[in-house]
N, C-alpha and C positions, 0 to 999 in steps of 0.2 A: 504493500500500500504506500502512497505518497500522504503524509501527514504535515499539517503542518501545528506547530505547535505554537500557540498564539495565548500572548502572559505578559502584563507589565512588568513585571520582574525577571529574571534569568542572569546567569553568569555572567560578570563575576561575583554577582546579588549573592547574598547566603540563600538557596533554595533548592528544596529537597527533588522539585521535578522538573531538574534545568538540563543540565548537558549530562548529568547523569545519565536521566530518565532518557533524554538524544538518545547518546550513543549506547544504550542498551537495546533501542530500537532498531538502529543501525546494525548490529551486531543480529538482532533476530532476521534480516532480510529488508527490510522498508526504507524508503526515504526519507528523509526527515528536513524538511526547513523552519526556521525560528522566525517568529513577526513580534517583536518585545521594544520596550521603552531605553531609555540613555541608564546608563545606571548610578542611583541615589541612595536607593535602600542600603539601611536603616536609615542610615546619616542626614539623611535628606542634601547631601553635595556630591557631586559627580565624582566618580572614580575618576584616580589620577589615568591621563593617555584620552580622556572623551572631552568633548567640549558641544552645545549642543548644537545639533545641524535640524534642516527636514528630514533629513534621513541620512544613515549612514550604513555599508555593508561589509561585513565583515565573518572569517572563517575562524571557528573554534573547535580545536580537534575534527576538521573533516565536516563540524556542521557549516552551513550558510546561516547566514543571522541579517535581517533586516531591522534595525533600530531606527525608531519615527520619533519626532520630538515631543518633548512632552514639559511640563513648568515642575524641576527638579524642587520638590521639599517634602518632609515628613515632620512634621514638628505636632504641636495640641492645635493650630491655628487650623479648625473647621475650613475655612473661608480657603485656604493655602491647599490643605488636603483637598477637597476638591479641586481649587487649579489643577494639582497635579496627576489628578483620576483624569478631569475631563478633556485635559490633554491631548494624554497617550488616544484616547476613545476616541476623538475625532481625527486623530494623524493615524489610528492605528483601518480606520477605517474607510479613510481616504487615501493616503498617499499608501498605506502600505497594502489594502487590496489593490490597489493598480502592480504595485513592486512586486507582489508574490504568485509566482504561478500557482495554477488552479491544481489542489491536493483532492486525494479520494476523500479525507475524513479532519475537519478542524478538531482538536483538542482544545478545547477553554478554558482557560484559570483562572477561577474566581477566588478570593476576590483581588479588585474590586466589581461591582455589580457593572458599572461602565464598559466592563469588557465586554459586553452582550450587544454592545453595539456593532464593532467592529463582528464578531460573532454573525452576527443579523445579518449584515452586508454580503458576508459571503456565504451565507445560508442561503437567501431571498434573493440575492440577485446573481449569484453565480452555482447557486442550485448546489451544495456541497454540504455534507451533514457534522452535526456539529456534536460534540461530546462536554457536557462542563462537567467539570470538576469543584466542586463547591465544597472551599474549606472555610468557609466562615458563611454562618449564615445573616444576611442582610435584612429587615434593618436591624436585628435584636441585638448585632456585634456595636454599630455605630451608638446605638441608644444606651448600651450596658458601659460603653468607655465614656460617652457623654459629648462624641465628637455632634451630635446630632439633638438637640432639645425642642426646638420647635415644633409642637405637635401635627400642623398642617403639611411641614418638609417631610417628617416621618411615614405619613399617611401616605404620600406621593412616592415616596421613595418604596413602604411597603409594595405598592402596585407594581412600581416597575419591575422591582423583583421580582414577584409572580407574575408578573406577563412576562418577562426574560427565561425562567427557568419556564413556563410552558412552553417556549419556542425552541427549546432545547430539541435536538431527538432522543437524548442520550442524557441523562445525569446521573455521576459516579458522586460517592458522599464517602466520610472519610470515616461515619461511625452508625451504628445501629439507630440511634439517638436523630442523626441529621433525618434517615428515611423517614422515620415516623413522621416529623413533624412537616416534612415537603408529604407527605401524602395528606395529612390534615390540611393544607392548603390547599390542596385543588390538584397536586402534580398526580399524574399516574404511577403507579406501584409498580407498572410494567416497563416502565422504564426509567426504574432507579435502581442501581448498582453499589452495592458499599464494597469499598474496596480501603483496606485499610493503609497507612502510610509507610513507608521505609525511613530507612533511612541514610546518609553519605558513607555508604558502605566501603567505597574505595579508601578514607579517608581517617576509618576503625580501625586504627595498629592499635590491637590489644596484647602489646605485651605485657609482662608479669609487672607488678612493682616496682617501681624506679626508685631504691631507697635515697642518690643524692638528690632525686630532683625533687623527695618526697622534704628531705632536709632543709635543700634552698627554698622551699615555699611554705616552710615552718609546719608541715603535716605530720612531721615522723612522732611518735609516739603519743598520739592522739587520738581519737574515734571519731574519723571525718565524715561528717553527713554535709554531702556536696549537690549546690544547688546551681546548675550550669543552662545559661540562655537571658532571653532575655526579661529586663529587670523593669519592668511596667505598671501603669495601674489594676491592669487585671489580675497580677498577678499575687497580689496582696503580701508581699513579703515583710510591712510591717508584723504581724502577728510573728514570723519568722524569728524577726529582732527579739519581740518579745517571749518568744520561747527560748530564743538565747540567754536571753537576762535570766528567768527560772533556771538554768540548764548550769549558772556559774558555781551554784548554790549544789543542786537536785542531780548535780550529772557533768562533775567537775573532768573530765577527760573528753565530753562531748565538747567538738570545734566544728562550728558552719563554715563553710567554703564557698562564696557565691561568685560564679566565673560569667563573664559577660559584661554587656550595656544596657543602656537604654534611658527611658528619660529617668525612673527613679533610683540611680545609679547612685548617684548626688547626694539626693537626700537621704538615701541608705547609709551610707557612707558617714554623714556629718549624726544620724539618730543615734548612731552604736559607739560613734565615737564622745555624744553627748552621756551615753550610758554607760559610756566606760567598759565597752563587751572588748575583754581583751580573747574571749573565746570567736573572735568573727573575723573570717580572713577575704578581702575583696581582689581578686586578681582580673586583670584585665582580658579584653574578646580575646580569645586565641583565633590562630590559623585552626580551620579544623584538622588536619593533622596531629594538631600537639592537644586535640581533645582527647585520642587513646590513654595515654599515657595520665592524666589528671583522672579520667573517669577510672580507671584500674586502683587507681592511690584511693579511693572512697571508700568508706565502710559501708555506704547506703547512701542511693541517689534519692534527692527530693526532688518531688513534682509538686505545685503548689499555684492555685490558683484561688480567688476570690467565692465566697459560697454563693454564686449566682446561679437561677435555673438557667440558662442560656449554657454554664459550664459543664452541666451534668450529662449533655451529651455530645459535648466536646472532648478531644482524647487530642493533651498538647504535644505539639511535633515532638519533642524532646521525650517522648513515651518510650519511640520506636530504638533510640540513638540509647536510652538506659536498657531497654530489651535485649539489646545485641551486645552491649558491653560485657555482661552478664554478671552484674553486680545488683545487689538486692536494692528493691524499688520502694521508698515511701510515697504512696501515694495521697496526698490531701489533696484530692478531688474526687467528686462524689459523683456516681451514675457510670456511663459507660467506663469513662477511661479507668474507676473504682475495678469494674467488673472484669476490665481486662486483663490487669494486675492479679483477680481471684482466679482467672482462667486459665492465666499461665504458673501462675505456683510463683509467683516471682517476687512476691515482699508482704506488705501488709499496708492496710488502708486507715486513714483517720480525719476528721472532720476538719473543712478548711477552717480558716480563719478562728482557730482555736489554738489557743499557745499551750495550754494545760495537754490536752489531748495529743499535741503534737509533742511536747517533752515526754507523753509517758510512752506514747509509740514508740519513740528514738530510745525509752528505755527497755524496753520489749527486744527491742534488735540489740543493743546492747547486753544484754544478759543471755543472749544466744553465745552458744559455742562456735568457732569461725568456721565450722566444717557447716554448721547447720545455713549459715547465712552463707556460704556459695552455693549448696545446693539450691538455695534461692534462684540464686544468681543463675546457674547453669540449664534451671526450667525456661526461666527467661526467656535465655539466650535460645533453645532449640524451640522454644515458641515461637520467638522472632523468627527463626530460617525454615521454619512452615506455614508459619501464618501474613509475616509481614514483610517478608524481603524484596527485595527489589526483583527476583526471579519470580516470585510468585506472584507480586504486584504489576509487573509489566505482562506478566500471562495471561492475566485476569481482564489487564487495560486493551491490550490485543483481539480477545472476543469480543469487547465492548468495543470497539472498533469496528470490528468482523460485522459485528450484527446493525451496528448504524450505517454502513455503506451499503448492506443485504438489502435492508429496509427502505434506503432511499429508494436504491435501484426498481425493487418492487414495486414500490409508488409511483415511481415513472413508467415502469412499461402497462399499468393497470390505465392509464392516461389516456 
């Protein structure tokens, strides 16, 4: 098949279904072209070597890439965030359906929902079937960060979304949790796919404990419950702090490790340095490369998001990348990505935004014997390499392909 893979975001962006997800398509037999914006993310400023054009074309590993311009920012600034959606959607939908030739089957990555534009265009007017991938649902992600208040914007933006995902042929969901709630709206059950997420597999050097490196970043003789990604409102990491402060007291060898950015990097930073948490250690984004090596040094990965129903059946990318390490998983999120964690044998679950609940969990794993918490670990991991890899996720993406180009075609010769 010729696909073309069309996503505001993509390489050198941190994104789990960029040139990975390419070149493994490559690799099964198909063609693959990229139709993506300048790249900003997270930072909201262009990677060094881009500067913005109308478009610019460029090879990565073997793929074609068409970049259309777009108003580079990511910041809390509503107003800005959307420049920078409605951008890419109009360049990605004019200058870059002209730029890209006509594929068997579009791949859509949402979000954001403006991608359904571009999407549309080469649906409706060049007859080609369209696959989204829907990893945040729209509006409840906008209204739950706060990027979106105005009740009549929300209403309107609700609609677009459901007229967008009904125009779909195809919609793949990232968790049990997304299906439900698109069939409660109006989508068809028949064509919604969960397919659950991978992760930068090439980029998991899991080898054993790096005892000097575990030294230089002050981890050696500790019980590091490590919290790696990024550091946001949603992701409620004050309660975090706050289980550190109980944890100086109640659980004097427990040390948090929080690796990343983001916007509450900052003030994370300056809370625990106001509370005097000498147990809290802040290390900077890594290259994912040099994630291996940090996630192995951990006694237990934290996942940790705010107690929102919108989260309960969200399952955060960073699930997939603790699954495959194979180190035991704290999960403080409740609903699917809870469930997945019981499914796979891979750690133990406790209530978000609860400090109490999360210091006694953290002591729960703590008072395990280390043989008990890698067998944790090692269900995880062979969960992951059946349920979530990137071999079995592109398997799965390929019928779903299969069957939206069957189905167009059908529709056309019934004509």
């Amino acid at each position: 098949m010729r696909i073309l893979l069309l996503s505001q975001f993509f390489d050198p962006e941190p994104t789990f279904k960029g040139l990975t997800f390419a070149n493994e398509l490559v690799r099964r037999g198909h063609s693959v072209e990229v139709l993506t914006g300048f790249p900003n993310y997270p930072g909201g400023r262009l990677y060094p070597g881009y500067s913005v054009a109308l478009w610019h074309r460029e090879i990565m590993q073997g793929i074609p890439i068409l970049r259309t311009a777009l108003y580079p920012s990511h910041d809390r600034s509503a107003i800005r965030r959307i420049m920078n959606y409605a951008s890419f959607s109009i360049s990605a939908a004019t200058l870059g359906a002209v730029g890209i030739k006509n594929p068997d089957v579009v791949y859509a990555y949402h979000p954001p929902t403006t991608i359904a534009l571009p999407a549309t265009v080469f649906r409706l007017l060049r007859g080609v079937p369209v696959v989204a991938d829907i990893q945040d649902l729209w509006p409840d992600t906008v209204i739950e960060t706060g990027m979106m208040k105005n009740a009549f914007a929300i209403s309107l933006l609700n609609k677009c979304c459901r007229l967008a995902f009904r125009q779909m042929d195809r919609v793949v969901v990232q968790s049990p949790g997304f299906k439900r709630t698109l069939i409660d709206r109006g989508i068809s059950a028949s064509k919604i796919d969960h397919i659950y997420n991978w992760c930068d597999e090439a980029s998991m050097d899991m080898r054993p404990r790096d005892e000097r490196m575990m030294e230089a970043y002050g981890l050696a003789g500790r019980f590091n419950v490590l919290f790696a990604g990024t550091m946001g409102t949603q992701q409620g990491l004050a309660s975090v702090l706050a289980a550190a402060r109980l944890c100086v007291v109640a659980l004097p060898r427990v040390q948090f490790i929080f690796v990343g950015g983001g916007t509450e990097r900052e003030s994370l930073q300056q809370g625990a340095k106001q509370m005097g948490l000498s147990n809290v250690v802040f290390l900077p984004r890594q290259r994912p490369e040099n994630m291996g090596p940090l996630l192995a040094a951990a006694d237990v990965l934290l996942v940790h998001l705010r107690d929102l129903p919108l989260f309960s059946i969200t399952i955060p990318s960073k699930t997939s990348a603790y699954l495959a390490a194979g180190r035991p998983i704290l999960m403080a999120v409740r609903g699917d990505a809870a469930d997945l964690v019981r499914q796979s044998g891979s750690g133990l679950f406790c209530e978000p935004e609860n400090p109490a609940a999360l210091v006694s969990t953290i002591g729960q794993f703590a008072s395990m014997q280390e043989h008990e918490r890698n067998v944790m670990g090692q269900s995880g991991c062979r969960f992951y390499q059946q349920k979530l890899s990137l071999h079995a996720g592109v398997e799965k993406f390929e019928a779903v392909f299969a069957k939206a180009v069957a189905s167009k075609r059908a529709a056309n010769h019934s004509r």
